[in-house]
C-alpha positions in Angstrom: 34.0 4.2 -25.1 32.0 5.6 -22.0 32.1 3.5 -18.5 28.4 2.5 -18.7 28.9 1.2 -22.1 32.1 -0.6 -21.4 29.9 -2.0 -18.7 27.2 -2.8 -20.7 29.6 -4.8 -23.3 31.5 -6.7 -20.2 27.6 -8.2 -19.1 26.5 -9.1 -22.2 29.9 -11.2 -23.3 29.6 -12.4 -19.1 25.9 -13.7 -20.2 26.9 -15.3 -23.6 30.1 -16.5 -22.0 28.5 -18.4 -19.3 25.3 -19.9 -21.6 23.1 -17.7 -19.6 19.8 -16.0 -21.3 20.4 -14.0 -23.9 20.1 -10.3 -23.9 16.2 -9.8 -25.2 15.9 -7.3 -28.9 15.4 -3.9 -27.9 12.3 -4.0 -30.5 11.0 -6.9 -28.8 11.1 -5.9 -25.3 9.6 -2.5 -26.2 6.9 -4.1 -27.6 5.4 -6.8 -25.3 4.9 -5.4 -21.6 2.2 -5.6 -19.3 0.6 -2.2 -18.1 -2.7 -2.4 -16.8 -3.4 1.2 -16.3 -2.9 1.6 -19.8 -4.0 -2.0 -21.4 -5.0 -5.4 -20.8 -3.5 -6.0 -24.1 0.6 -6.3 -24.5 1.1 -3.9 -27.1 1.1 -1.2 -24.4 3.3 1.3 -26.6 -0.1 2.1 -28.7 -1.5 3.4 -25.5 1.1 5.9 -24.3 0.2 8.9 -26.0 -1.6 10.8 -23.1 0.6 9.7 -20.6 2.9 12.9 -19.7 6.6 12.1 -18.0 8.0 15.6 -17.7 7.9 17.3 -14.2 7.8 14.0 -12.7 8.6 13.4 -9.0 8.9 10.6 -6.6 8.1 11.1 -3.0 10.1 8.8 -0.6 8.4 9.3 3.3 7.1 7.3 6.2 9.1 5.9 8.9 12.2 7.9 8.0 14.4 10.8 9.2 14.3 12.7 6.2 11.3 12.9 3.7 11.7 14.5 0.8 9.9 15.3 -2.7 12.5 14.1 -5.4 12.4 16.0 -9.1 13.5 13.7 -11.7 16.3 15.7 -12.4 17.6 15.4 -9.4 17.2 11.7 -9.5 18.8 11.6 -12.7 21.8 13.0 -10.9 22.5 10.0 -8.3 25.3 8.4 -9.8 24.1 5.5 -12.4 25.3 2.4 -13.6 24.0 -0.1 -16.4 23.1 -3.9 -15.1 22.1 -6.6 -17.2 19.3 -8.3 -15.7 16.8 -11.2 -16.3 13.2 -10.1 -15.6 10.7 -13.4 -15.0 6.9 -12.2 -15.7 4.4 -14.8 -13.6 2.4 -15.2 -17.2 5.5 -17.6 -17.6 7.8 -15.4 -20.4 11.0 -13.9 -19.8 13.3 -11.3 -20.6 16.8 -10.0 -20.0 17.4 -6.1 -20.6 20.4 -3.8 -20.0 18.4 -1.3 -17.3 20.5 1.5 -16.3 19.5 3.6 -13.1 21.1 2.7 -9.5 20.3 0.8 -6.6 17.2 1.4 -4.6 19.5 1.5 -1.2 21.1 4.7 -2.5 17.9 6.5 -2.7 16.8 5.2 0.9 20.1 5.3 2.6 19.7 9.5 1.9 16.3 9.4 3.6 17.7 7.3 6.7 15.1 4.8 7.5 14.1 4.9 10.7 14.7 2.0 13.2 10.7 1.0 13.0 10.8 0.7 9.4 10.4 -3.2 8.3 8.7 -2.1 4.8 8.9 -0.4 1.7 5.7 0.5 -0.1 5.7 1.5 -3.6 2.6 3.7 -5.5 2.3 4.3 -9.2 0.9 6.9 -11.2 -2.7 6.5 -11.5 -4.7 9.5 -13.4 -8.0 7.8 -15.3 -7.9 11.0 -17.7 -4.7 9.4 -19.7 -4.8 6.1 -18.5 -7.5 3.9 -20.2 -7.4 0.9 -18.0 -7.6 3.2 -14.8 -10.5 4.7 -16.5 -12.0 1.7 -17.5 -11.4 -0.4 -14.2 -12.1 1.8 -11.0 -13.4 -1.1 -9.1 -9.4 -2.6 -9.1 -8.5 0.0 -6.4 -5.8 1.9 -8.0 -3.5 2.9 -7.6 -1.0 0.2 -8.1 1.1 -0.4 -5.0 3.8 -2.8 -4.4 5.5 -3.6 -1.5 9.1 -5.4 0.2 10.6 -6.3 3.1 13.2 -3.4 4.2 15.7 -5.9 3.8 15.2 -7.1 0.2 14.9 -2.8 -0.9 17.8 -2.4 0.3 19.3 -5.5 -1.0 21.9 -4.8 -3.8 19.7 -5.9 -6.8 17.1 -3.7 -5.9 17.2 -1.5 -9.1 16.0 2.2 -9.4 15.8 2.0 -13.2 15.7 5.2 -15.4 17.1 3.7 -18.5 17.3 0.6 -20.3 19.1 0.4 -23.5 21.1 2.8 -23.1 18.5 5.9 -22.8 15.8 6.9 -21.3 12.7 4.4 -20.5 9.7 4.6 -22.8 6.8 4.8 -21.4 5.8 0.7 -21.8 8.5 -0.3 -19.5 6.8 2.1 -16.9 8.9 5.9 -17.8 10.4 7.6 -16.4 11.4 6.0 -13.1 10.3 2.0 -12.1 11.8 -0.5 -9.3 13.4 -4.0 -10.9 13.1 -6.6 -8.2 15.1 -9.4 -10.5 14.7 -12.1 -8.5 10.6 -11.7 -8.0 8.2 -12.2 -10.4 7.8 -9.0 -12.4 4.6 -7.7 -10.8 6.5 -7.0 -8.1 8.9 -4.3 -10.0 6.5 -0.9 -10.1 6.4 1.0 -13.1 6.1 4.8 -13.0 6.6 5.3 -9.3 5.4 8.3 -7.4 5.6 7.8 -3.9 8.2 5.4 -2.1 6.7 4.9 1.5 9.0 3.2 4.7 6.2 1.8 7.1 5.8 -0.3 10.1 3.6 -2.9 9.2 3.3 -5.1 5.6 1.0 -3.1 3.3 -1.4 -4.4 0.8 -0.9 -4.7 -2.5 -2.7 -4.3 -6.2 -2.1 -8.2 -6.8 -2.0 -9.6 -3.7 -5.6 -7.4 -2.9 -7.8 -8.8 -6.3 -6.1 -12.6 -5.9 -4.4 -13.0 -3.0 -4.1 -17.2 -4.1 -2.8 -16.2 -7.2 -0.5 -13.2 -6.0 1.7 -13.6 -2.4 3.4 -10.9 -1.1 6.9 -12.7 -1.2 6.5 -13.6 -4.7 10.1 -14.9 -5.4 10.5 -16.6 -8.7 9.6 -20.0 -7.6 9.6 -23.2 -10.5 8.5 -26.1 -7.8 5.5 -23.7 -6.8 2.6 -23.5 -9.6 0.6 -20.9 -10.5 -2.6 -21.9 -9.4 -3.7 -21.9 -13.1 -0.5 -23.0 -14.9 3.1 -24.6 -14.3 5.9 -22.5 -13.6 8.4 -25.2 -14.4 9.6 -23.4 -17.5 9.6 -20.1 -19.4 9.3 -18.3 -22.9 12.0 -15.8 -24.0 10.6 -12.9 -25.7 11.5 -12.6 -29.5 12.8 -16.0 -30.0 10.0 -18.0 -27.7 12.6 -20.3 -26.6 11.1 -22.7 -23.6 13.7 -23.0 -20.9 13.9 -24.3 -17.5 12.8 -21.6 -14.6 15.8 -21.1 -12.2 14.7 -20.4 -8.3 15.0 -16.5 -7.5 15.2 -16.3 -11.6 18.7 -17.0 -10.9 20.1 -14.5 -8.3 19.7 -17.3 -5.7 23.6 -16.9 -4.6 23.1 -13.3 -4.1 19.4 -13.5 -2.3 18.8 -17.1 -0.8 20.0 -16.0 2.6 16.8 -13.2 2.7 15.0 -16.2 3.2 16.6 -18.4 5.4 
């Protein structure tokens, strides 16, 4: 039995053991995802077709002391691990998925950020030609772009996520490289990154530009803080539909609460 799968085994009997969430049905999670520049809709894997993920590369720049053009082969080559994490969308359902990949710090560490850095900007593809909701939504500003503190990308969780289930991602879970953020809600975890940008100064955001009330920059997962249009006491896990209670930071609190102090 490989490493990664021995490690995959050890979470999932860590999650059942502790009456944690469940690990979501791969045919579940792969077919209820939000991807705007490809649908509105949730069954994003009908919607795929046109969207190419060979020759893919990521460009990490900005405030550091050495830029560089990543291939994806090459980041296929940083060593990897397998985590099992939760994953907390604001629409209020839920998720947990074996992502395999490695942690964002890696990646930035090789750059050497420099000391003016304070935040990480993230841009995803965006090409209207194979991507109907681009296409059908130029007004939204696209590309999407997310953003973090330095601090929380280089925090531990801070996932570079080329996998999940054990191969490569499809393109609904944002193929073939994304950022997981667990303990944010899941806008804030970019799908099919291109550029990874160290700045000076907080930059703007898809959300946080079109509904700023709706969509903060901080966006930890948050159950005493509403939604300005619904609760966020509780969630729905996918597949089953099970309601349970929302956990502050979706449950990394230990490992992230001090960010925020």
């Amino acid at each position: 039995m490989s490493l990664s799968r021995r490690a995959f085994l050890a979470s999932s009997l860590a999650l059942a053991a502790c009456g944690k969430r469940a690990i979501t049905e791969e045919g579940v999670a792969a077919r209820y995802n939000n991807f705007y520049e490809l649908t509105r809709g949730k069954d994003v894997f009908r919607h795929v077709a046109k969207l190419r993920t060979d020759r893919w590369s990521v460009e990490v720049s900005g405030l550091v002391t050495h830029p560089r053009v990543w291939t994806l082969e090459e980041l296929l080559r940083i060593q990897s691990e397998e985590r099992v994490y939760r994953l907390r969308c604001v629409e209020t359902w839920a998720m947990v998925v074996p992502w395999t990949g490695f942690p964002l710090a890696r990646l930035l560490t090789l750059a050497q950020p420099l000391h003016a850095a304070r935040y990480v900007r993230f841009t995803s593809f965006a090409d209207p030609a194979v991507m109907p909701g681009v296409a059908a939504r130029p007004w939204e500003g696209w590309p999407y772009t997310e953003g973090l503190r330095l601090d929380e990308a280089m925090h531990d969780l801070t996932f570079v996520a080329t996998g999940i289930y054990g191969h490569a991602l499809p393109k609904q879970h944002g193929a073939p490289v994304r950022i997981v953020v667990p303990w944010k809600y899941g806008y804030k975890s970019p799908k099919s990154v291109v550029k990874i940008e160290l700045t000076a100064e907080r930059p703007r955001t898809f959300w946080n530009d079109l509904a700023p009330a709706e969509y903060g920059f901080e966006s930890n997962v948050d159950p005493s803080t509403p939604h300005p249009r619904w609760s966020q006491l509780t969630e729905r896990m996918l597949g089953t539909w099970d309601v349970r209670a929302t956990l502050p930071f979706n449950g990394y609190g230990a490992d992230v609460a001090g960010l925020y102090s």
